[in-house]
C-alpha positions in Angstrom: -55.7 123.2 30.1 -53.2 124.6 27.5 -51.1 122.7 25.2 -47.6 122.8 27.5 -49.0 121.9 30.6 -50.7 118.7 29.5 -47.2 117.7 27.6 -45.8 118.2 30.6 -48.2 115.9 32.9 -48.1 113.2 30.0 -44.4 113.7 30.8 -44.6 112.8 34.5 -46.8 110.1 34.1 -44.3 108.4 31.7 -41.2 108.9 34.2 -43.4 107.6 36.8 -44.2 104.3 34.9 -41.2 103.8 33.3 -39.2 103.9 37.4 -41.8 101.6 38.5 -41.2 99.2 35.6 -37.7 99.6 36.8 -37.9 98.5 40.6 -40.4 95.9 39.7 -37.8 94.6 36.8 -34.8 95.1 39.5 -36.9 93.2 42.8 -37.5 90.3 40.4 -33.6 89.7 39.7 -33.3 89.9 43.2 -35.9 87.2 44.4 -34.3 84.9 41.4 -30.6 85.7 42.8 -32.1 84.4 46.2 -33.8 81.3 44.7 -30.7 80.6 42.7 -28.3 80.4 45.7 -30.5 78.5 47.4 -30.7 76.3 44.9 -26.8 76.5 44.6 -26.2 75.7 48.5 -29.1 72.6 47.9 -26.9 71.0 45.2 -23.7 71.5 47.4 -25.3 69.7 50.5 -26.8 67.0 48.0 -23.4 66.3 46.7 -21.8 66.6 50.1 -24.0 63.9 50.8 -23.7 61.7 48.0 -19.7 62.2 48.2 -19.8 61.1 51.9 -22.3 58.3 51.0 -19.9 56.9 48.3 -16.6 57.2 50.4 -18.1 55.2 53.0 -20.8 53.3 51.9 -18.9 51.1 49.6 -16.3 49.4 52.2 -14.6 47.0 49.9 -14.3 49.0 46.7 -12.3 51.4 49.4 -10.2 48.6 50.6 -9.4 47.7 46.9 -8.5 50.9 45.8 -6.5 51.5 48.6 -4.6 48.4 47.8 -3.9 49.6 44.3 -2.1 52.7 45.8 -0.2 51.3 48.2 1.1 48.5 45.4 1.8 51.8 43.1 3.6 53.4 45.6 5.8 50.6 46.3 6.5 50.3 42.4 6.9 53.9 42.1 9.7 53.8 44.7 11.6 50.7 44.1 14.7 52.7 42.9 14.6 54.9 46.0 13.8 52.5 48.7 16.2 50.9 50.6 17.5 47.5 49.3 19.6 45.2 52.1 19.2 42.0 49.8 17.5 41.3 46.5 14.9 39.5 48.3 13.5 42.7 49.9 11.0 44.8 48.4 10.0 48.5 49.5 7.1 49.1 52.0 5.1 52.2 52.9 4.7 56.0 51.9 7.3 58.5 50.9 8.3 60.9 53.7 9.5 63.8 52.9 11.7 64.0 56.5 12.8 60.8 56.0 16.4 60.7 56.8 17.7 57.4 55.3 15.5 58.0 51.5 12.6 59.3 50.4 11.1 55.5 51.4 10.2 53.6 54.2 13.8 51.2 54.0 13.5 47.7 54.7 15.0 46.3 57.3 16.8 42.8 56.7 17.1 40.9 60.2 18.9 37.9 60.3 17.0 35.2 62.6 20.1 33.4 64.5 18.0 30.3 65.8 16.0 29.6 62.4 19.0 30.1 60.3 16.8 32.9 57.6 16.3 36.5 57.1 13.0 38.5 58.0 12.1 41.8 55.5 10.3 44.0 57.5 9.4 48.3 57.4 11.4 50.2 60.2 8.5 51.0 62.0 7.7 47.3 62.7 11.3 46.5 63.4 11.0 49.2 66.1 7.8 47.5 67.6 9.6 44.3 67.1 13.0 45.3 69.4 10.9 47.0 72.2 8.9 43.8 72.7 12.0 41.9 72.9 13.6 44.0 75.5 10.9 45.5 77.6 8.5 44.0 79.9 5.3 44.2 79.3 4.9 46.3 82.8 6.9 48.8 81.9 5.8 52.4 82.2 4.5 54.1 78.8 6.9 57.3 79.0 9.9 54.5 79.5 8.8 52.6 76.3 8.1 55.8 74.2 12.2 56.5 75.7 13.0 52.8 74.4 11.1 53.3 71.0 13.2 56.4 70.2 16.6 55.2 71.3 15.6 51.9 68.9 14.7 53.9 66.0 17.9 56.2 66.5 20.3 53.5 66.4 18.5 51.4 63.2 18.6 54.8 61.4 22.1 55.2 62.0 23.0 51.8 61.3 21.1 52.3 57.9 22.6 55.4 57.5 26.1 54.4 57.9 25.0 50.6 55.4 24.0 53.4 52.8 27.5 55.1 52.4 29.5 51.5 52.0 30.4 50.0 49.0 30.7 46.6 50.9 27.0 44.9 49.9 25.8 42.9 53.3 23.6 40.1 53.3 21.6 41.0 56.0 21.1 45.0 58.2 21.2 43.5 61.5 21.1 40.0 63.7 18.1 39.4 66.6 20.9 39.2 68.6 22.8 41.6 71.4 25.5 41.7 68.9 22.9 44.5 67.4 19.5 44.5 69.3 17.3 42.0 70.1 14.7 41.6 68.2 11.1 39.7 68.1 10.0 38.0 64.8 6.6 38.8 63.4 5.2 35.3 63.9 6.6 36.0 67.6 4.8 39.5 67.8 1.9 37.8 66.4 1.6 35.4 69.5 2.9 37.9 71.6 -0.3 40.2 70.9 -2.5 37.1 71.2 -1.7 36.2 74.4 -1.0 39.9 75.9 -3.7 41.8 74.2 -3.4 44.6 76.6 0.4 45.4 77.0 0.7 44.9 73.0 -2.3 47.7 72.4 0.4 49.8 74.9 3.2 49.3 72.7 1.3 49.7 69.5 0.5 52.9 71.0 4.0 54.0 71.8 5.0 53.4 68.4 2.6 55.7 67.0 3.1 58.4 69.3 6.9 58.6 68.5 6.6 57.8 64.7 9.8 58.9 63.0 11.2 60.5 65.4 14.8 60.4 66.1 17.3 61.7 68.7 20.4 63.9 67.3 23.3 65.6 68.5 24.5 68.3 66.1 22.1 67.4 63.6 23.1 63.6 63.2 21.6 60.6 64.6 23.4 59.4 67.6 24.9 56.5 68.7 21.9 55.7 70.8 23.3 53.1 73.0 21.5 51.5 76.0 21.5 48.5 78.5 19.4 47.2 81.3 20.4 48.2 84.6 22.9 50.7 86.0 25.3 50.7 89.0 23.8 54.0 90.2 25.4 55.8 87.1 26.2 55.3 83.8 29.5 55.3 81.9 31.4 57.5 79.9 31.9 56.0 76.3 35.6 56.4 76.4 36.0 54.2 79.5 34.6 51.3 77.4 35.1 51.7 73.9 38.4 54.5 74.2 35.9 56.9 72.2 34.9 59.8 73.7 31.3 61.2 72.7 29.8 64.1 74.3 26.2 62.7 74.3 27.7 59.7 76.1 28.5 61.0 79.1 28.4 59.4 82.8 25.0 60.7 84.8 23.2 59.8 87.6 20.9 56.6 87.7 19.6 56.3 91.3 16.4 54.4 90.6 17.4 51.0 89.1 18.6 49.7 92.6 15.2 49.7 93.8 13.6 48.5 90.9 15.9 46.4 89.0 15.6 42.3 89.6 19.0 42.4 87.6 20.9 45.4 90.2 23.0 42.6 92.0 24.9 39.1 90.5 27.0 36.7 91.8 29.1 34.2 89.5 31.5 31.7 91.4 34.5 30.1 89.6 37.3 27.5 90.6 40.9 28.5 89.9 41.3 26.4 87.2 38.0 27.5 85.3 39.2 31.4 86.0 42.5 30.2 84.7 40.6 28.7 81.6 38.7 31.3 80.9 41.1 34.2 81.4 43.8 32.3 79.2 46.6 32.8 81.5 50.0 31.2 80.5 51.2 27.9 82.4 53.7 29.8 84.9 50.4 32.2 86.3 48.6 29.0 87.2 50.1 28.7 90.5 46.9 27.1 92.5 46.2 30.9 93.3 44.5 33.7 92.7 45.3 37.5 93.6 44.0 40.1 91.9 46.2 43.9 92.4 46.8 47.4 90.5 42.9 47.9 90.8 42.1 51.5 89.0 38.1 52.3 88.7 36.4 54.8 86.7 34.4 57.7 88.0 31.2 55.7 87.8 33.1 53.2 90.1 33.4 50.4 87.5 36.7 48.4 86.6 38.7 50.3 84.8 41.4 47.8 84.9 43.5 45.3 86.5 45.8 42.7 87.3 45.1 39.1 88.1 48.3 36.8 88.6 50.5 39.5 87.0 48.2 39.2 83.3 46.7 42.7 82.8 42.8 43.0 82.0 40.3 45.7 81.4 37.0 45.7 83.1 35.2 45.3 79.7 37.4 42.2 79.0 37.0 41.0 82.4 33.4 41.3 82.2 32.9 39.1 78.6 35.5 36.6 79.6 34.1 36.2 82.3 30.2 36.7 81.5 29.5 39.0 84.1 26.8 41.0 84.7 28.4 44.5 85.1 32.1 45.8 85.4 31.3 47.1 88.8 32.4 44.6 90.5 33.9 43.2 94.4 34.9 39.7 94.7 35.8 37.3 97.3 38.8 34.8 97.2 38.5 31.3 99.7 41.9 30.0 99.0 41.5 26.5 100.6 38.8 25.9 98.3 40.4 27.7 95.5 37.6 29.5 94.4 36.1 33.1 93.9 33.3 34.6 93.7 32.1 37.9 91.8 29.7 40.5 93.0 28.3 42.5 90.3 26.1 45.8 90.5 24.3 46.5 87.4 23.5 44.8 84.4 25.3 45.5 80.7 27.9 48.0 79.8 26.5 51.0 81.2 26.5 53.4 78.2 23.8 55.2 77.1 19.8 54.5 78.6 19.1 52.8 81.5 16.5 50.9 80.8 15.5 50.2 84.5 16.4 53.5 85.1 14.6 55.4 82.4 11.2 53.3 84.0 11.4 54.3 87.7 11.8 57.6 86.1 8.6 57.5 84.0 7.4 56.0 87.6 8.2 59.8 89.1 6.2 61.0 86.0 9.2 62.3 83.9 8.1 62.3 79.8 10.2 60.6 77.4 11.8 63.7 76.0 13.0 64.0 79.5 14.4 60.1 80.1 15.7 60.5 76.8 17.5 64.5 77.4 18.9 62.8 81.4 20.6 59.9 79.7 22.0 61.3 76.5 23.7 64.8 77.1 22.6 67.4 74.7 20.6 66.0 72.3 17.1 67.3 70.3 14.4 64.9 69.6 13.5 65.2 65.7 
């Protein structure tokens, strides 16, 4: 074999080993990339684990810690929260939709029977109105309506606190001078003794959580009452202020469901003359009532009785009558009459009984909520 030709084989032979070396070196890598993913993806599960493991195995430390936040929070935001009397302090997370601050405001209700104030979050004021004005029977569509109409009308009321420069001791009363309203020691007993109706409301009051009916991108006057005549009433025919939201519409179901739908309320002539404070030369031993004028819904509009000149709506509250839709009957010889009413409260806004035999029919609460108040979003 010559000289070249062996340097050549030599040659060959050396590629050849020198390529194997190669792959071997390069199938090594690959088999430690493998093992070192696996590895990787074994740590990850391992700490997945112990994370889970020390979230949830360690109940109290949780509970603590969660405390700490929560009392951080409520320092970090004293400035920003809501502040009805310097009693109050701020409760619960910032909301970045919130519409009265970036805090939960605190909602001061003065407690007429025991004579103090109550500090509570808005949420739990909510709760605490709807238990006070809606039986427990009442269909869950109807109390999400109530819930919403609540929440609208504390936020405005909040809203409208926020831009005086008049400080007030107190946001609102428990009374129907604002909205009626259940203390917490009262919703404590409440949930004791009606477990399940309480559960329903709680869950109401989640489902509608900050939400808020508007009309042109403001909160509206979100009036209601209990029970309607068969409609409800424009806002100018009771207050002389006309709102489109507030419109008269249709209410055909609180007749057949309402205990409240029909009153009767008797008076002598001399407690009617009493009560309506007519002057000496009108108390005559009679009564006649004339220049009768009704609104659309068929309410009083107004009226005269022995020649003095009433509204319905001053009629009604002198009065205490159920409903401005009213009929009456006069027995002269017993001088005495006797009102029938149709309807409960002063018609504007929500039905309540109404808004229920609608949820009945399997209407939503957006719905109730769009029937009774013309024109308005739910936000």
């Amino acid at each position: 074999m010559n000289t070249n030709l062996k340097a050549l084989l030599i040659a060959l032979v050396s590629v050849v080993v020198f390529m194997g070396l190669l792959i071997t070196n390069d199938l090594k890598k690959k088999n430690d990339h493998n093992k070192l993913k696996a590895y990787a993806q074994e740590q990850s599960d391992t700490f997945a684990l112990t994370e889970l493991y020390t979230r949830y195995s360690n109940n109290d430390e949780i509970e603590q810690q969660h405390e700490r936040i929560i009392e951080q929070e409520q320092n970090d935001t004293d400035e920003l929260a809501y502040q009805p009397s310097n009693e109050s302090q701020p409760l619960g997370n910032e909301r970045e939709e919130q519409l009265v601050s970036q805090a939960e405001p605190v909602i001061t209700v003065f407690l007429s029977q025991e004579h103090t104030t109550e500090h509570v979050p808005i949420e739990q004021y909510v709760l605490g109105v709807a238990l006070a004005e809606l039986p427990g029977s009442f269909e869950y569509e109807a109390i999400k309506a109530q819930m919403l109409a609540i929440r609208t009308y504390i936020i405005r009321r909040v809203n409208n606190e926020l831009k005086s420069d008049e400080p007030t001791p107190y946001t609102v009363t428990d009374t129907t001078a604002d909205q009626v309203y259940m203390s917490l020691e009262k919703v404590k007993a409440y949930e004791a003794d009606y477990p399940e109706q309480y559960a329903k409301f709680v869950k109401a009051l989640q489902e509608t959580e900050g939400q808020f009916i508007s009309y042109n991108d403001e909160p509206i006057d979100a009036l209601f009452f209990s029970t309607s005549n068969g409609f409800t009433e424009n806002a100018d025919a009771v207050w002389g202020q006309d709102l489109p939201y507030l419109q008269s519409v249709a209410s055909p179901w609180d007749e057949d469901l309402s205990p409240n739908y029909e009153s009767e309320t008797s008076y002598s002539f001399n407690e009617l003359y009493e009560r309506l404070n007519l002057k000496e030369s009108r108390r005559n031993g009679k009564v006649k009532v004339s220049d009768i004028t009704r609104t659309e819904s068929g309410r009083i509009e107004s009226l005269h009785i022995n020649g003095a000149s009433f509204t319905g709506k001053e009629l009604r509250e002198k009065l205490a009558l159920s409903s401005t839709d009213m009929t009456w009957t006069i027995d002269q010889k017993q001088e005495n009459i006797t009102f029938i009413c149709h309807g409960y409260g002063h018609g504007v806004g929500l039905s309540q009984w109404g808004a229920n035999g609608m949820a009945k029919q399997g209407y939503l609460a957006e719905e109730i909520i769009k029937h009774y108040y013309t024109g308005v979003y739910i936000e």
